[in-house]
C-alpha positions as CSV (number, residue, x, y, z in Angstrom):
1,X,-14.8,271.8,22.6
2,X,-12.3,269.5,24.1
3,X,-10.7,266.9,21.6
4,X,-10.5,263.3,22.3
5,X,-6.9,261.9,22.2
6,X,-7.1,258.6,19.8
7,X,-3.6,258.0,20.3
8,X,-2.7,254.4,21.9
9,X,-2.3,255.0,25.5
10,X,0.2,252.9,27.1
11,X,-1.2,252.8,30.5
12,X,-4.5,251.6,28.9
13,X,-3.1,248.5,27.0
14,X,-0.7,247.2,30.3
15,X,-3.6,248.0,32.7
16,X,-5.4,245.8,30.6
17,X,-2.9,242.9,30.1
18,X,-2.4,242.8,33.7
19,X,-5.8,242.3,34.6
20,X,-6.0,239.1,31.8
21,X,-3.0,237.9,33.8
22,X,-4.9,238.0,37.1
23,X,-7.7,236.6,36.0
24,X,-6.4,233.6,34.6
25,X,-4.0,233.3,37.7
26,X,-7.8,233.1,39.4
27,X,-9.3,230.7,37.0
28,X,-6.1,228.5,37.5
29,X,-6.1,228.5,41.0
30,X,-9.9,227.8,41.3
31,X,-9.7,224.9,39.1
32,X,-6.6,223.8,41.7
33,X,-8.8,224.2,44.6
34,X,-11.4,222.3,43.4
35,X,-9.9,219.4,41.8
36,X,-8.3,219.2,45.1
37,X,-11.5,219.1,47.0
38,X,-12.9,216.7,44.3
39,X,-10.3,214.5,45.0
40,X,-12.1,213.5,48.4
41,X,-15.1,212.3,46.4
42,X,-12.6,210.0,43.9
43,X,-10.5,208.6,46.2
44,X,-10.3,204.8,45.8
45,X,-11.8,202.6,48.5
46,X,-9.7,199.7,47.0
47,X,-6.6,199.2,46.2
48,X,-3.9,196.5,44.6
49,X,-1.5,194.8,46.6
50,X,1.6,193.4,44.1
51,X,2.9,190.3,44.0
52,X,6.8,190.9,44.2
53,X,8.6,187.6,43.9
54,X,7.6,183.5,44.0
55,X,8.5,181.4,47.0
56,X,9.5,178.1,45.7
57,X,7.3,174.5,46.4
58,X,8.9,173.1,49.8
59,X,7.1,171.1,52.4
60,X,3.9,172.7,53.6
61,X,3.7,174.5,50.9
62,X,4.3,171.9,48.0
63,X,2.1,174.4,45.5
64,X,4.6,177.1,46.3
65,X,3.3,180.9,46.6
66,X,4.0,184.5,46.3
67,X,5.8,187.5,48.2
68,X,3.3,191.0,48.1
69,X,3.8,194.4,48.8
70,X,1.7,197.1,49.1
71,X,0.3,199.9,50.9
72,X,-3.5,199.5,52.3
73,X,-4.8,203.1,54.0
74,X,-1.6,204.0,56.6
75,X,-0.4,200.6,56.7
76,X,2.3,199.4,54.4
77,X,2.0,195.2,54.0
78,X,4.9,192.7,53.2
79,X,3.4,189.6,52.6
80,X,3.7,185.9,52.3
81,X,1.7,183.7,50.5
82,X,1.9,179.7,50.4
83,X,-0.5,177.3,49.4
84,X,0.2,173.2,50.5
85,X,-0.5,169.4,48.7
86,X,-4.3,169.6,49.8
87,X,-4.9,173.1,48.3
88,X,-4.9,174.7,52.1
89,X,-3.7,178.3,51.8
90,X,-1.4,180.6,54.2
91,X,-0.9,184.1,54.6
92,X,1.4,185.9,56.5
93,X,1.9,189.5,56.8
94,X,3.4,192.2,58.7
95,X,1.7,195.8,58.3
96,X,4.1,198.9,59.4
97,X,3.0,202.4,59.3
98,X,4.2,205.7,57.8
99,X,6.9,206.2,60.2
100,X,7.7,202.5,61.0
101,X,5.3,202.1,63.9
102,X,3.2,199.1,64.3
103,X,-0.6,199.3,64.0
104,X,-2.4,199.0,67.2
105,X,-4.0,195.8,68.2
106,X,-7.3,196.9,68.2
107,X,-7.0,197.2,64.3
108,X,-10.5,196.2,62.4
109,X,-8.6,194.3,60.1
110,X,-10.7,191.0,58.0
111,X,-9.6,189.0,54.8
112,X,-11.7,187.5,52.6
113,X,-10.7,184.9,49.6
114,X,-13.5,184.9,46.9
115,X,-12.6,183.0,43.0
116,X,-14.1,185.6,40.9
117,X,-16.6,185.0,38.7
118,X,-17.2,181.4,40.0
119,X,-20.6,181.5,42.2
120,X,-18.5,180.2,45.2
121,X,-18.8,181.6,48.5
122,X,-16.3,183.9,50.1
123,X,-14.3,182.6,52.1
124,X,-13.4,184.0,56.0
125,X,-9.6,184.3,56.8
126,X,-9.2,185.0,60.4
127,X,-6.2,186.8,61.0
128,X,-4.7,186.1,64.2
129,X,-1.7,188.4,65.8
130,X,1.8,186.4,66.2
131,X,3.7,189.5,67.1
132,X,4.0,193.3,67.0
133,X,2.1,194.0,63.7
134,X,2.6,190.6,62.6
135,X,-0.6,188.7,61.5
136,X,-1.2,185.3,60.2
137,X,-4.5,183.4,58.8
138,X,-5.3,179.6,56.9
139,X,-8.3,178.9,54.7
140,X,-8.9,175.8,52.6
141,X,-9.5,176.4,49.2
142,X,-12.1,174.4,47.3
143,X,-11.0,174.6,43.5
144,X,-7.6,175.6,41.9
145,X,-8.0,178.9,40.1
146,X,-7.1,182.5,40.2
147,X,-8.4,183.7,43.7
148,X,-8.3,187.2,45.2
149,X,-7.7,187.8,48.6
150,X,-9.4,191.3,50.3
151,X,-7.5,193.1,53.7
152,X,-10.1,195.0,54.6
153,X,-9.9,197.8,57.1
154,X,-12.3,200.1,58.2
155,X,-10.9,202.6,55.2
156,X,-9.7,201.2,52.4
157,X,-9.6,197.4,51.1
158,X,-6.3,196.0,49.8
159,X,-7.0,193.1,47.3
160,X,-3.9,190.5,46.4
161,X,-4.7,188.0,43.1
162,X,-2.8,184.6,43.0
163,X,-3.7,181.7,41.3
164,X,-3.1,178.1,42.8
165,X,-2.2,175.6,40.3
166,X,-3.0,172.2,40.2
167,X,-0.6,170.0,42.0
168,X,1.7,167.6,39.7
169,X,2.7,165.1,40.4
């Protein structure tokens, strides 16, 4: 009869460990993979664009305004926004992208001013080009209030809150 050897082997017990280490080296790395690949089904299809800074009341823009940053799809956007006496609104914007370059002119680009909340009607801002990835649009705003402009793109939509306050004078 051939006896069994109960002793401890030591080739069993790091044989063993090793394979634990590899499987949760697998486990890890799956759960990696996929939260990578879920990521495409999360992404946002909106994003915030900051206000950075005021710009002060002056003439044609007697309500005064806001400078905005922010990054919409490629396109990074430094922004103007003024608002005059009879509650007319500007924007002006230049979009760069990630190395610098200007976006092409046939960019779908189209803002939208809405008042959240308030059952009015969106309003259209046609952008129109002034230069090399420089864009500029005017609406008239009905009511003073907290509005909320939307640069859409074929992507991703950029939205930029500021509120016009009533004019004192």
């Amino acid at each position: 009869m051939t006896e069994r050897d109960n002793s401890p082997n030591p080739n069993h017990s790091s044989a063993r460990q090793i394979r634990m280490i590899v499987l949760v080296i697998g486990v890890l790395s799956l759960a990696l993979v996929g939260g990578l690949i879920s990521m495409i089904f999360f992404v946002a299809d909106e994003v915030t664009v900051r206000a950075v800074g005021p710009v002060p009341p002056g003439p044609g823009a007697e309500r005064g305004g806001l400078v905005f940053k922010g990054t919409v799809g490629l396109w990074e956007i430094n922004g103007r926004q003024t608002a005059d006496a009879s509650r007319r609104v500007r924007f002006d914007m230049e979009l760069t992208g990630p190395s610098g370059q200007p976006p092409p002119p046939t960019l779908e680009m189209r803002w939208v001013l809405d008042l959240p909340d308030s059952g009015l009607p969106e309003i259209p801002v046609p952008p129109s080009r002034v230069g090399t990835g420089r864009y500029t649009g005017i609406a008239q705003l009905p009511v003073d209030g907290q509005w909320r402009l939307r640069i859409q793109t074929p992507v991703v939509t950029g939205r930029f809150m500021f509120y016009v306050d009533p004019l004192n004078q």
